[in-house]
C-alpha positions as CSV (number, residue, x, y, z in Angstrom):
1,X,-14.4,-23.3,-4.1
2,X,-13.6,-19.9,-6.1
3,X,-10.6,-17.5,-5.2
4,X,-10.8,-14.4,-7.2
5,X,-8.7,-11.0,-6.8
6,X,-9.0,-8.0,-9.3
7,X,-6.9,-4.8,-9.4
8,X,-6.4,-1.8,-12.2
9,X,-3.5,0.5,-12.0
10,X,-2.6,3.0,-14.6
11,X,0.6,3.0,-16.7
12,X,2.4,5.9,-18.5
13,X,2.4,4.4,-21.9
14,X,-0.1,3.6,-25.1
15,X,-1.9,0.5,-24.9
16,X,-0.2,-0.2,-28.0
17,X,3.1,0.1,-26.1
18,X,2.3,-2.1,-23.3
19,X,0.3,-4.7,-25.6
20,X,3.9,-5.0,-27.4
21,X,5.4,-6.4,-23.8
22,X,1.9,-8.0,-22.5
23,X,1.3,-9.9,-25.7
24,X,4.8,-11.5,-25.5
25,X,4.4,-14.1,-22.5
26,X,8.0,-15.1,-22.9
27,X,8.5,-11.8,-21.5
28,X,6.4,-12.3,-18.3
29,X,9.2,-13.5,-16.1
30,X,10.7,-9.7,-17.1
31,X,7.8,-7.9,-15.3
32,X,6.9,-10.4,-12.5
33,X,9.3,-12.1,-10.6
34,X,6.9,-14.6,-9.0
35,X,7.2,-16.4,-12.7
36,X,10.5,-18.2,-13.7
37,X,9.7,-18.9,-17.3
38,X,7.3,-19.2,-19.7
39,X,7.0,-21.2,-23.2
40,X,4.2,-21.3,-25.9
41,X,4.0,-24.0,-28.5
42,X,3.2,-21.7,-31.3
43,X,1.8,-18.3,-32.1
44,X,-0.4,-16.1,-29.8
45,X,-3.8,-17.0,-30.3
46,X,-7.1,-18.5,-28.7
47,X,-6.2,-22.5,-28.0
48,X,-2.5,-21.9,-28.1
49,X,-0.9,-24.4,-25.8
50,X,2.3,-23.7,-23.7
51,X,3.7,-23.9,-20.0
52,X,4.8,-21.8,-17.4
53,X,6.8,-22.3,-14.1
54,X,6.5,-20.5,-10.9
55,X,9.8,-18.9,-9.5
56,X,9.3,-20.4,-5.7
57,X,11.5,-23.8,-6.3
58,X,9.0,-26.0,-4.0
59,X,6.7,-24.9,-6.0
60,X,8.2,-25.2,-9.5
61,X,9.0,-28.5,-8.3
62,X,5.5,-29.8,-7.9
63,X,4.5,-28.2,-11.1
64,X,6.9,-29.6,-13.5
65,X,6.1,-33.0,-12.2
66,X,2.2,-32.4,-12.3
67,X,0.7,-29.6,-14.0
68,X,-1.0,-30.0,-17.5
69,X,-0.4,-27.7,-20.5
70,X,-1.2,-24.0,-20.0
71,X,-3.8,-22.8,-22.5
72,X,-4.5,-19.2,-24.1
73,X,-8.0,-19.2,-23.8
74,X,-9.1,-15.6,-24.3
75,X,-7.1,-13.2,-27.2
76,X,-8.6,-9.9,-28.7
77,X,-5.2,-8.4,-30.2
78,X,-4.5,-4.8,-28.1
79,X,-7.1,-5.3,-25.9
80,X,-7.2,-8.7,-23.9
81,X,-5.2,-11.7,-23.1
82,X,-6.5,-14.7,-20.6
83,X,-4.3,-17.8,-19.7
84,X,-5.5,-20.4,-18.1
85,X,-3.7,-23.2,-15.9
86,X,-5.5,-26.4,-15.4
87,X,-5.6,-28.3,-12.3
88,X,-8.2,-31.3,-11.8
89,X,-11.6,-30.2,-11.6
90,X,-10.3,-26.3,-11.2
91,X,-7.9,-24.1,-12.9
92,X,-5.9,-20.6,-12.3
93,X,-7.3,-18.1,-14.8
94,X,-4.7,-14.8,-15.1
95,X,-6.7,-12.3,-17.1
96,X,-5.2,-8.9,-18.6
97,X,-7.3,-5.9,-20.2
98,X,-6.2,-3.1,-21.6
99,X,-8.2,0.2,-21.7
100,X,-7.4,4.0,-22.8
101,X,-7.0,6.1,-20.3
102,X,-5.8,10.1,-20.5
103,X,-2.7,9.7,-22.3
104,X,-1.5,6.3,-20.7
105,X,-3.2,2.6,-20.3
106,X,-5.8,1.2,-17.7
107,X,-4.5,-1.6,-17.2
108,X,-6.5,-4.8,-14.9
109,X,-5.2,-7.9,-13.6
110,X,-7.9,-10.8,-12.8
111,X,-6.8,-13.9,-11.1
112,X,-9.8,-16.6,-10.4
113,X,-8.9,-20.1,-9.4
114,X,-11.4,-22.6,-8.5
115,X,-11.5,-26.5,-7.8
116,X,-10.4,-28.4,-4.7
117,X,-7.1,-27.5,-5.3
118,X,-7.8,-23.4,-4.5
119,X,-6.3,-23.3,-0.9
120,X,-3.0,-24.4,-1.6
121,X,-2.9,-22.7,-5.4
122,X,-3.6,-19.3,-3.9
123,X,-1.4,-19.6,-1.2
124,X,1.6,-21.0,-3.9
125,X,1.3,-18.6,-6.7
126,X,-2.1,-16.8,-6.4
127,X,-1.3,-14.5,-3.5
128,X,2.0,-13.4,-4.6
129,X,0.9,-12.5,-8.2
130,X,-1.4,-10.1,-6.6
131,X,0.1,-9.2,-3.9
132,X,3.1,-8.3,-6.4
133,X,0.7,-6.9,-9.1
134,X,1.5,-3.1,-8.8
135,X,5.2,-3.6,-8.9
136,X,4.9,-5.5,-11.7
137,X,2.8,-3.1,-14.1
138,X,5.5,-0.4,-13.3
139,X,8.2,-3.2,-14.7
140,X,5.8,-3.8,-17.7
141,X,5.6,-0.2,-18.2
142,X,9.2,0.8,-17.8
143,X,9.6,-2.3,-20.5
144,X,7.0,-0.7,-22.7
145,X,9.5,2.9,-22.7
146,X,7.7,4.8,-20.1
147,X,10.3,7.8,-19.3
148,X,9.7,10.3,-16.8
149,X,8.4,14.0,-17.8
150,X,11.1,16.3,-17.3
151,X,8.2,18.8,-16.3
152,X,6.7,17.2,-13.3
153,X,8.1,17.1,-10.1
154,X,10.8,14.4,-9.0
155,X,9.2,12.4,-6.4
156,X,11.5,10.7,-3.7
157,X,10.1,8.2,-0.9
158,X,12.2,7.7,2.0
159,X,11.1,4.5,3.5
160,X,9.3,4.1,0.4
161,X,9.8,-0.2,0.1
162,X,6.8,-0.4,2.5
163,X,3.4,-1.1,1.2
164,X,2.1,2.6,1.2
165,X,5.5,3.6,-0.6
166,X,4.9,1.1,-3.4
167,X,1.5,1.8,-3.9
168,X,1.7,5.8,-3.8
169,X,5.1,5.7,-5.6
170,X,3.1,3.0,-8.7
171,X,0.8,6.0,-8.1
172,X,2.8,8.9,-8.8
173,X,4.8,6.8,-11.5
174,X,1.4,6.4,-13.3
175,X,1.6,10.3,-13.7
176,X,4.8,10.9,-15.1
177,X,7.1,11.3,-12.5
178,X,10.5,10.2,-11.5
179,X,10.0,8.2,-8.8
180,X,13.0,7.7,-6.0
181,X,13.5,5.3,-3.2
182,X,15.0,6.0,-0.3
183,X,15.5,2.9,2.2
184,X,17.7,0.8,4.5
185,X,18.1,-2.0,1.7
186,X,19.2,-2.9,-1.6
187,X,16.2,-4.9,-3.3
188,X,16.6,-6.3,-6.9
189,X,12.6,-6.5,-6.6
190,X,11.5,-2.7,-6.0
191,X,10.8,-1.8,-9.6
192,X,12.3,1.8,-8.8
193,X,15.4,3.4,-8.7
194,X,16.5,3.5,-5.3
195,X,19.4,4.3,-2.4
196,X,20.7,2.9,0.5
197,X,21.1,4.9,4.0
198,X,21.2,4.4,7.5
199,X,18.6,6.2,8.6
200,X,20.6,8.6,10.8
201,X,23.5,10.5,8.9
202,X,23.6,12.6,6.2
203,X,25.6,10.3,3.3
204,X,25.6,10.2,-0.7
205,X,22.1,9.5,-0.7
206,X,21.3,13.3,-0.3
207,X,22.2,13.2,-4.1
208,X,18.9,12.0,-4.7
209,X,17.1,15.3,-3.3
210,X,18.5,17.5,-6.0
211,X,17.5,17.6,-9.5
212,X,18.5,19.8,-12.8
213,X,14.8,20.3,-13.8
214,X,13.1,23.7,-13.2
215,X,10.2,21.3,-11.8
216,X,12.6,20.4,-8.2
217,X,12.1,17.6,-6.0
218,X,9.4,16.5,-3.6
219,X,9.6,14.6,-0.4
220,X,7.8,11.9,0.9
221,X,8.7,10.3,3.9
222,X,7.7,7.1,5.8
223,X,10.5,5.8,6.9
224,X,10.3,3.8,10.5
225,X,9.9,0.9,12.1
226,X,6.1,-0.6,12.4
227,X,4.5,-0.1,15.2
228,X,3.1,-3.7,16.4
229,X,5.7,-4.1,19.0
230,X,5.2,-4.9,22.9
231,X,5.0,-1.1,24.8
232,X,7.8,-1.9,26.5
233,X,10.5,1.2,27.4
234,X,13.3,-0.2,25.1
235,X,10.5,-1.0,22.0
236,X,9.2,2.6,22.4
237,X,12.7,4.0,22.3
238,X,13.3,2.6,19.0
239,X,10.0,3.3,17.6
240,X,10.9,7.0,18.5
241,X,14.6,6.8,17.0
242,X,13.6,5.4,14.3
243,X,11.5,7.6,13.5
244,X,13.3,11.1,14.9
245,X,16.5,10.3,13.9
246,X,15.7,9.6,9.8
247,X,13.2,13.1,10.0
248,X,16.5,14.7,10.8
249,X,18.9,13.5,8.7
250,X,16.4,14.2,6.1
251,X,16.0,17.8,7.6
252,X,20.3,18.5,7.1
253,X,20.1,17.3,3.8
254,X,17.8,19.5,2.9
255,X,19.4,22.1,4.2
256,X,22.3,21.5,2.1
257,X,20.6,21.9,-1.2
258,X,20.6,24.7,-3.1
259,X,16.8,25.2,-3.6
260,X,13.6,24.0,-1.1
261,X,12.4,21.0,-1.9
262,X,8.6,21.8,-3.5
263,X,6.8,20.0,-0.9
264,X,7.4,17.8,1.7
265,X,4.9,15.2,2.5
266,X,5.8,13.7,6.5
267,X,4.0,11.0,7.9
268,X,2.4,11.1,11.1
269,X,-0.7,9.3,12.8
270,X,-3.8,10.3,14.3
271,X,-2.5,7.6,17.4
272,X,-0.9,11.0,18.0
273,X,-4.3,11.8,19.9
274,X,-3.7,8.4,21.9
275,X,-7.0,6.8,23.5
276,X,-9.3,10.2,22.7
277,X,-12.9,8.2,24.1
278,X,-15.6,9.9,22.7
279,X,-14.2,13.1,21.7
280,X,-14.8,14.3,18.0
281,X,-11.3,15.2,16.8
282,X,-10.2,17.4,13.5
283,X,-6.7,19.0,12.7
284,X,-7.2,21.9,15.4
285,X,-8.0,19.6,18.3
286,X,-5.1,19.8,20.9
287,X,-2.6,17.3,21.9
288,X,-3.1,15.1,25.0
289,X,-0.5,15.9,27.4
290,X,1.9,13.6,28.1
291,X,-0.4,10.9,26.5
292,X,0.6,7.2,25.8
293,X,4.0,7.0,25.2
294,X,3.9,4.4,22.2
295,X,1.6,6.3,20.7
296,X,2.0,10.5,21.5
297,X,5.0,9.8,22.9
298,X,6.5,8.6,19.4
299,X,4.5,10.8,17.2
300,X,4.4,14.0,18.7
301,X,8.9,14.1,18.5
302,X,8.5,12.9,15.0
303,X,6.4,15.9,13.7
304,X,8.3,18.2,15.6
305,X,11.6,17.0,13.8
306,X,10.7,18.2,10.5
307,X,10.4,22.0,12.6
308,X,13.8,23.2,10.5
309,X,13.2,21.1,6.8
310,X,14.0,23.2,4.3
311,X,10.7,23.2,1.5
312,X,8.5,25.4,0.1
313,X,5.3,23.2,1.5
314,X,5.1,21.2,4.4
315,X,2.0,18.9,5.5
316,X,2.0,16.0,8.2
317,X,0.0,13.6,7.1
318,X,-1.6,12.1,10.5
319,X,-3.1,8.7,8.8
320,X,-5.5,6.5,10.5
321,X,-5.2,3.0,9.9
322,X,-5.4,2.1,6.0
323,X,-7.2,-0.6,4.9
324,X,-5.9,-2.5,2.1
325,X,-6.2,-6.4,1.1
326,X,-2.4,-7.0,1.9
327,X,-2.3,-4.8,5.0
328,X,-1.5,-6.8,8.9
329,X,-3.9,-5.2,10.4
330,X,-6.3,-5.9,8.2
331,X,-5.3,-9.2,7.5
332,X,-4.9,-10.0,11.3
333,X,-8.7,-9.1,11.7
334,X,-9.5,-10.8,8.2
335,X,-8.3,-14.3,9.4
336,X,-9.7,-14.4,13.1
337,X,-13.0,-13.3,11.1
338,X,-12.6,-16.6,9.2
339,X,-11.8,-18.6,11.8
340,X,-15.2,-17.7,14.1
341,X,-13.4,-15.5,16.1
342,X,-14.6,-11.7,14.6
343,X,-16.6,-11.0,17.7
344,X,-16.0,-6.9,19.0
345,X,-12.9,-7.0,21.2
346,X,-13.2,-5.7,24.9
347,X,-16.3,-3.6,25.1
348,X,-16.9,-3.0,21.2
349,X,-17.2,0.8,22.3
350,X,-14.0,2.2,20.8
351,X,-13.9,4.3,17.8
352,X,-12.1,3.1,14.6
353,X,-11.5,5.8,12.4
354,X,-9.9,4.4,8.5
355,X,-8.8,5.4,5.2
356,X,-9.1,3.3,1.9
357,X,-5.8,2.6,0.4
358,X,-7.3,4.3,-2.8
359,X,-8.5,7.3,-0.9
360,X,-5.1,7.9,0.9
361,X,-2.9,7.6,-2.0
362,X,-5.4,10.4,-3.1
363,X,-4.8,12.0,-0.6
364,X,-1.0,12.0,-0.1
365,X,-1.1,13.3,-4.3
366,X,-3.7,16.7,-3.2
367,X,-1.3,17.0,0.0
368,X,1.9,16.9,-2.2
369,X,0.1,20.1,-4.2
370,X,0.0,17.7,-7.1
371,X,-3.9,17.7,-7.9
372,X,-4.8,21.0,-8.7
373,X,-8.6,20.8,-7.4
374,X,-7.5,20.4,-3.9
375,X,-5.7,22.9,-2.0
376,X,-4.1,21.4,1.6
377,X,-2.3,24.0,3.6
378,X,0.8,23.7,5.6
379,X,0.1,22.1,8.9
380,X,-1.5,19.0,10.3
381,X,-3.6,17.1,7.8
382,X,-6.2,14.0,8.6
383,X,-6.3,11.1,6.9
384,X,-9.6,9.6,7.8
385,X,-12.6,8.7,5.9
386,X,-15.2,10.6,7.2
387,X,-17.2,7.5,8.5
388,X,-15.7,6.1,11.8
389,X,-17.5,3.4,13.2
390,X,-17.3,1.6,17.0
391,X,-15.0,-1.1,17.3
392,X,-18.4,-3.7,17.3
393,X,-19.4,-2.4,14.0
394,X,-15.9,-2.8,12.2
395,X,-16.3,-6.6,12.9
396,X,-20.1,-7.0,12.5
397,X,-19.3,-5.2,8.5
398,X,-16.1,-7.7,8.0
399,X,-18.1,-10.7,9.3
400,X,-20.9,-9.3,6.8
401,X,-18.4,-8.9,3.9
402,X,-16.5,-12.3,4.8
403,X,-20.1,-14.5,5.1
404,X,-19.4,-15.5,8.7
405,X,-22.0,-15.6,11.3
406,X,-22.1,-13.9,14.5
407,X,-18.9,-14.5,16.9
408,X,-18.6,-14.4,20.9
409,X,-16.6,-11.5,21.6
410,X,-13.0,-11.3,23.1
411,X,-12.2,-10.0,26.6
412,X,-10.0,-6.9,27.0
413,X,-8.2,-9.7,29.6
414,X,-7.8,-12.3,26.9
415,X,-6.7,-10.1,24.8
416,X,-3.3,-8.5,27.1
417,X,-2.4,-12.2,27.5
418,X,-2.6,-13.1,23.9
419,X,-0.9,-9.8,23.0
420,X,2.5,-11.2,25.0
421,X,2.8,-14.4,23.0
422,X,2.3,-12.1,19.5
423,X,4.5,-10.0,21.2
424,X,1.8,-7.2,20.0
425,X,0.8,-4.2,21.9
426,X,-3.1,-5.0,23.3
427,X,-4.0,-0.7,23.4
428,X,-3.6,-1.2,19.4
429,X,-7.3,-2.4,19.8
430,X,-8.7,-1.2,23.0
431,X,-7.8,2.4,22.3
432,X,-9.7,4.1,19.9
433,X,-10.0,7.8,18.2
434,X,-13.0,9.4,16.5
435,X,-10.8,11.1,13.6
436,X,-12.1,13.2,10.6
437,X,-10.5,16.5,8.4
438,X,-12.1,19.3,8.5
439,X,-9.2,20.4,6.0
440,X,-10.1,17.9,3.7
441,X,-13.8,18.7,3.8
442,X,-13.0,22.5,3.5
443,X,-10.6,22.1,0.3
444,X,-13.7,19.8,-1.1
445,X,-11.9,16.6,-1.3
446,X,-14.1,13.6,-2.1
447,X,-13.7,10.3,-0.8
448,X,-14.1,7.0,-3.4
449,X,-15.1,5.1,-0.6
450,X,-17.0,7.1,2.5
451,X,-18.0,4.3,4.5
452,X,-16.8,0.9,5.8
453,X,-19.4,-1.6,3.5
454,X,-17.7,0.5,0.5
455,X,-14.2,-0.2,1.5
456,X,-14.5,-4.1,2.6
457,X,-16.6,-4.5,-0.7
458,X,-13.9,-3.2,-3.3
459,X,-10.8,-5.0,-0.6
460,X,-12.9,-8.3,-0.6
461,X,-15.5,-8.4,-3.6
C-alpha cells in the first residue's frame, strides 16, 4: 500500500536563503507545527541517523515507544534533502527540492509512505503535514528573511483563516506582498499577521486598511459562515448575517480612510443563479427572482452590500465550487467514491460547473488588477472552468481517477433523508448551474486545468 501527496509553492527568498533554514532539521518544528522536535546524531549528510517526534501527544506517544531511527537518505547541498522514517516493511519518505524561480525559490514537498502501516501513518502525521504544507513554507520563508516590497500593494483578507484565504494569501505572499488577516480568532498557527473583529462593528481592526506606502491597500473578503447547513429559516438568517453584516462593517471602514482602497476583491457564488436547469449562464445573465432563499436569497444581499465600499476597483467574484484535495466537498464525494457509493446522485442530469484551486487563486490575483496580462472590469466576475459537466459525469471522472468500479446510484429521496442526519442541505447536489465567464474568455485568461480528468489528476495523482 503506497500514500503519496506532492505540492510546490513559491517563496520570496534565494534558495540559498531557504536552504539555510531547510538544511537545519532542528529547525523544522519552527516552520511546521505538526513536528515537536527533531535531533540528528551528527552532521547533515546521506546516512545520517537521528529522530523526530510528532507534535499530536497520542501520537508522539506511540512513536517514542516504537519507531526506529530516522535516516537522511537523500542530500545534494542547496538543492535537495529526503528523510526517511522507517516502520516495518514501509516507511514515511518527506522529500524537499529546491528550484530557481524569478527572483524567489520553487520550493516541493513529497510525502510517500508505504507498508501495512500506511492507513493509520497518513491519517497520524501524513495528512496534516500536507494539509499544513502551505502555511508552513510561508514560516520557512519568513525564517529565511523574506520582507514585504514596500512597492506592491498591502493585501488584507478578511475571513482569510479559511482554506481559500490561506492558499491565495501563501499566493500573494509568494509575490511580495504584505499579507493581512482579518478574522473572528486569534490563531498562533496562521503564519500571517492578523486581527480580531466581530464581524459586525467598525473597531481597531480598521487600522489594518490603511497603509503609509504610495502602493495602498487591497481588499479581499471572504468572511462568512459555510454554507453546508440545513435550509431551515433560522440557518438561512445567519448565513445572510453573516455574510451582510461583515460586507458592511467593511464598507464604513472604508469609508473612513483617507484614500480608496486599490481594489476590492468580494466574494460571491454562482449559487446566486440557484437551480438554473439547462440554461447557459455568463456574468450578464439575470438574476432569478425571488430564487432559493439559501442560495439567491443569501448571495444576492451580500453583493449588494458592498453598493457604497469606498475603492478604486470593485469585482465580485461569483465562485463555483473549488476543487482542492483538502476541500468538504470534495472530500465528502472523495470518500463515498471509496467506499462503492460514487454512483450519480438523483437523476445524474444536473450541471456542475468548478474551478481548480490553482486556477482560482489565478484568478482572484488578475481580478485584484495584480497580473498585468489580464484586465477584469468592475462588476460580476465567473469563477468557473470553462468545462462543466452533468452531475453523472463528475462521479463517473472521480471513480475513474480514484480506481473504483461502477456504483448504483443514490435516490434524490435517499438523499433528503440522509441530508437530516448530516444536518446538510440535499439542493447542495440536486441543484445544479451551467456556469462559464465570458469576462474571463474576453480578457484572454487561460485556465491550467480546463477540464475535470485535468483537475482530479493533479488533486489525486
Amino acid at each position: 500500500m503506497t500514500w503519496t501527496r506532492s505540492t510546490t509553492t513559491h517563496l520570496p527568498v534565494t534558495p540559498e536563503a531557504a536552504w539555510s533554514v531547510l538544511s537545519d532539521l532542528t529547525r523544522w518544528p519552527q516552520w511546521e507545527p505538526t513536528i515537536a522536535s527533531v535531533r540528528l546524531d551528527g552532521p547533515l549528510t546521506k546516512g545520517v541517523t537521528g529522530a523526530y517526534l510528532p507534535a499530536k501527544r497520542w501520537v508522539r506517544a506511540v512513536h517514542e515507544r516504537s519507531a526506529p531511527p530516522l535516516r537522511v537518505t537523500g542530500h545534494d547541498d542547496g538543492r535537495r534533502l529526503e528523510i526517511t522514517q522507517p516502520n516495518p516493511r514501509g516507511g514515511m519518505r518527506v522529500e524537499w527540492t529546491l528550484a530557481p524561480e524569478g527572483t524567489g525559490t520553487s520550493l516541493t514537498q513529497t510525502l510517500e509512505i508505504t507498508g501495512p502501516l500506511t492507513p493509520a501513518i497518513a491519517t497520524s502525521v501524513g495528512q496534516d503535514l500536507d494539509r499544513g504544507f502551505v502555511d508552513a513554507a510561508v514560516r520557512l520563508a519568513r525564517l529565511a528573511g523574506a520582507r514585504p516590497d514596500p512597492a506592491l500593494p498591502r493585501i488584507v483578507i478578511a475571513g482569510g483563516s479559511g482554506s481559500l484565504g490561506r492558499l491565495l494569501g501563501a499566493r500573494l505572499f509568494g509575490r511580495g506582498h504584505d499579507v493581512r488577516i482579518i478574522t473572528r480568532q486569534r490563531d498562533d498557527e496562521l503564519p500571517f499577521d492578523h486581527v480580531v473583529w466581530d464581524g459586525r462593528t467598525v473597531g481597531d481592526w480598521t487600522d489594518v486598511l490603511r497603509s503609509e506606502h504610495e502602493a495602498g491597500v487591497a481588499l479581499v473578503n471572504l468572511a462568512g459562515k459555510l454554507v453546508d447547513v440545513r435550509p431551515s429559516a433560522a440557518n438561512i438568517a445567519e448565513l445572510r448575517r453573516s455574510r451582510v453584516d461583515s460586507t458592511r462593517a467593511l464598507v464604513e471602514a472604508s469609508r473612513s480612510l483617507d484614500r480608496p482602497l486599490v481594489a476590492w476583491l468580494q466574494a460571491s457564488t454562482t449559487a446566486i443563479w440557484s437551480d438554473a436547469g439547462e440554461q447557459r449562464i455568463t456574468e450578464t445573465s439575470p438574476l432569478p427572482a425571488p430564487g432559493l432563499p439559501q442560495m439567491t436569497g443569501v448571495a444576492r444581499p451580500w453583493e449588494e452590500a458592498t453598493r457604497r465600499a469606498h475603492a478604486d476597483h470593485l469585482v465580485l467574484l461569483r465562485t463555483s465550487i473549488v476543487l482542492d484535495r483538502h476541500a468538504p466537498a470534495l472530500q465528502i464525494l472523495a470518500r463515498l467514491t471509496r467506499a462503492g457509493l460514487g454512483g450519480r446522485v438523483g437523476s445524474g442530469r444536473q450541471w456542475f460547473s468548478w474551478i481548480h484551486h490553482e486556477d482560482w487563486q489565478r484568478v482572484a490575483v488578475a481580478a485584484l488588477g495584480l497580473d498585468p496580462r489580464v484586465r477584469i472590469p468592475d462588476g460580476p466576475l465567473v469563477a468557473a472552468a470553462p468545462r462543466p459537466l452533468r452531475n453523472a459525469d463528475l462521479m463517473a471522472a472521480l471513480r475513474r481517477h480514484l480506481h473504483r468500479p461502477a456504483a448504483p446510484p443514490t435516490p434524490s429521496q435517499l438523499l433528503q433523508v440522509g441530508a437530516i442526519g448530516l444536518r446538510s442541505d440535499p439542493a447542495l447536489a440536486l441543484t445544479g448551474r451551467h456556469c462559464t465567464s465570458a469576462v474571463l474568455e474576453e480578457a484572454g485568461f487561460t485556465f491550467t486545468h480546463p477540464d475535470i480528468d485535468s483537475a482530479l489528476a493533479e488533486i489525486y495523482g
